[in-house]
C-alpha positions, 0 to 999 in steps of 0.5 A: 828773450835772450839779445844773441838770439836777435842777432839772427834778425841782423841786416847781412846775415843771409838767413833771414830770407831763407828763414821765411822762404821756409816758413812760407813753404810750410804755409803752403804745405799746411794750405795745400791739405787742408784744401785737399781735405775739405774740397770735394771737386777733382780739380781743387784736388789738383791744385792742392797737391800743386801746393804741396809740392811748391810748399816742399821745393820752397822748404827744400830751397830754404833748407840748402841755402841755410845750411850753405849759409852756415858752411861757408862760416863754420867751415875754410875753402867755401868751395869745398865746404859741401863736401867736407860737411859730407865727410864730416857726417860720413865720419860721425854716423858710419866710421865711428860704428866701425871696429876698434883697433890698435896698431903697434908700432913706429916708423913710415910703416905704421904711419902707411896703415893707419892712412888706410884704415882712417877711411874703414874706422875712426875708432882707432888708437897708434901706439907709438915707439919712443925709442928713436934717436936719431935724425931731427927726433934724436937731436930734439931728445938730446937738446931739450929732453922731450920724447922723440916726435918724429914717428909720433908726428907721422902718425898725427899727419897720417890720421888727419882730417885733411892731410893737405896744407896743415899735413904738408906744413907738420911735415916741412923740413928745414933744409937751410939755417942753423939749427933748424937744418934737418928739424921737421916743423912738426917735430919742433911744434910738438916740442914747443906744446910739451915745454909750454904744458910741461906734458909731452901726452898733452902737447900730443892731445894738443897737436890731435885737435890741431890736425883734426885726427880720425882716432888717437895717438899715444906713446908706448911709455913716457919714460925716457928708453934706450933700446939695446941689442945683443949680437949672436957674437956677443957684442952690444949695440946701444941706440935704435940709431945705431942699430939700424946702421951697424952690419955684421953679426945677427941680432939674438937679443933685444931689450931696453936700457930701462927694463922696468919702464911703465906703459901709458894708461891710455896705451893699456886701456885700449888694448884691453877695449879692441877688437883688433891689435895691428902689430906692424907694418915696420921695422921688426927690431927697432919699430914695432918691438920696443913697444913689445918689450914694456911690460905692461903692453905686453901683458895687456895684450896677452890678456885681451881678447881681440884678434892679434895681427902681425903684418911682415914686412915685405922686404928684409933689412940690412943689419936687422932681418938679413935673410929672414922669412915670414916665420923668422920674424914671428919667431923673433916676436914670440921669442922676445915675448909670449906666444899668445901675442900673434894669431894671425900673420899677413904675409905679401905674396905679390912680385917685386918688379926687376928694377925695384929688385936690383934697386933694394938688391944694391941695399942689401934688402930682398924680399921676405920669403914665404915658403912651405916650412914657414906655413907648417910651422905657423900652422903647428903654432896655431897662427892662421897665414893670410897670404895677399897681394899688399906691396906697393910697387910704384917708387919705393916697395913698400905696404899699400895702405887701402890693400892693406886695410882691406886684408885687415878688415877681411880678417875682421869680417870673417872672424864676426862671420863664425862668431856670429853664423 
């Protein structure tokens, strides 16, 4: 016999007792039918089915208290550990039959959906823009030469397990010392993981692992991009960074400095396995369209089957989407790319209450306008306008991560229901 099954035997490992409580529940079981079986008078009968059922409240108790046993082992915080094993097998047996979907993007939107859609599927993939340099992400770029972490880092913490200490920890920004003075741990963790491997997607696996996320993330390309807009007064603006900050003349041209750049294989295979591709919530220029721009993402989406979604922003933003509508910034997709990249378009239809207004009014953001002309001409485009009540108005306006989940999985529900009548 093998010695590490003895151990099992060992004094202190509190499942010995339980072992042989079950043993003698399944004895009186056994006992308990063949009384039943054999003996003729009612009153035997009686006492047999007594049997039984004591057999079964021993097994029961003997059961619960091994698994207890082993929770408060395999699994931290012993107070929580019935309920985290409760999601654990949620998870496994129910989100992993739901619907594949990519999400495209970057920035706090796309981290805000996936939050939501983490509790519908586990079959998700975050294909992540890697186009930013600014703030704690630029400086990590211009310093060691890394992809940005920063949008990359709030899509791990959004589909982690437990978004509690370790999300809170990934999240920390230092706001004394030098040089660590605006760095987000995260950002500086995944910076260490990609030097040690000497690969940035495996320092992200890596990071995965450590967070226990529901899905996967990858970055759009791993090649090293600039993002470039052209103004309507012909002026360039080099630098995601610098685009969201500079006002003036509206944006005619988007393109990467790097124009040739190859999408991730993981990227590419998911796109072509979905049921879904979630494009936004986020910035229209400067989150969700650099991924657009790389070919090989491009052209997978254009080619796959699944439901392509564009989810609008719900408020414009300065320097970028001054004065858009909904169908401004389907126009602005379909320009840069392909009209086969949207079939579908949610657009917020819910009010914005008068202090959040003159709060965004006095940054120069209103909300995105959905009227009359916008649905005739997404109907002539043959893309389907879902309207729904998706703004999160409590301190910031911003999406609602279950409303919005919830308009997506509609969307995906009605589409099986015709497929399948």
């Amino acid at each position: 016999m093998n010695i590490k099954r003895l151990k099992w035997l060992y004094p202190g490992m509190l499942v010995k007792r339980w072992i042989s409580l079950s043993i003698f529940g399944i004895l009186m079981i056994s006992m308990g039918f063949v009384i039943a079986i054999f003996e003729q008078k009612p009153e035997n009968k009686a006492i047999a089915g007594l049997i039984i059922v004591l057999g079964i409240v021993c097994v029961i108790i003997a059961v619960k208290r091994i698994l207890k046993s082993l929770m408060t082992v395999l699994l931290p915080e012993p107070a929580r550990a019935e309920d985290r094993l409760v999601d654990k097998i949620y998870e496994r047996r129910i989100l992993e039959k739901g619907p594949k979907i990519v999400v495209i993007g970057g920035g706090t939107g796309l981290s805000t959906l996936l939050t939501g859609l983490k509790q519908k599927t586990s079959n998700i993939t975050a294909i992540v823009t890697v186009a930013d340099d600014g703030g704690s992400s630029g400086r990590l770029r211009e310093e060691f030469g890394v992809l940005p972490p920063g949008d990359i880092r709030n899509c791990l913490v959004a589909l982690a397990d437990s978004e509690d200490l370790l999300g809170a920890l990934f999240q920390f920004r230092f706001k004394a010392g030098k040089g660590l003075e605006g760095h987000n741990f995260g950002n500086l963790f995944i910076t260490a993981l990609s030097r040690i491997t000497g690969d940035f997607a495996k320092a992200i696996r890596e990071s995965s692992k450590v967070l226990a996320i529901r899905g996967r993330v990858f970055p759009a390309t791993l090649q090293k991009v600039k993002l470039v807009a052209r103004r309507k007064d012909g002026r360039e603006t080099v630098g995601e960074s610098r685009i969201r900050e500079e006002k003036g003349s509206p944006i005619d041209k988007l393109y990467l400095m790097s124009e040739h750049c190859k999408a991730t294989r993981e990227s590419v295979d998911a796109i072509r396995e979905a049921d879904a591709v979630i494009l936004g919530p986020g910035s229209l220029y400067t989150s969700v369209m650099p991924n657009l721009l790389i070919e090989g993402i491009q052209k997978a989406i254009i080619k796959s089957r699944a439901l392509k979604i564009y989810v609008c922003n719900v408020m414009t933003e300065a320097g970028e989407t001054d004065d858009y509508s909904v169908s401004d910034h389907v126009r602005a997709i379909i320009k840069h790319t392909h009209p086969e990249v949207v079939n579908y378009c949610i657009a917020n239809i819910s009010r914005i209450p008068g202090p959040l207004y003159k709060k965004y009014k006095d940054e120069d953001k209103f909300p995105v306008k959905l009227e009359e002309n916008d649905e005739r001409w997404l109907t002539r485009e043959r893309i389907e306008l879902v309207k729904a009540h998706i703004a999160g108005t409590k301190e910031f306006v911003r999406h609602d991560s279950f409303k919005l989940s919830n308009s997506i999985m509609n969307i995906l529900a009605e589409k099986k229901k015709v497929k399948n009548p």
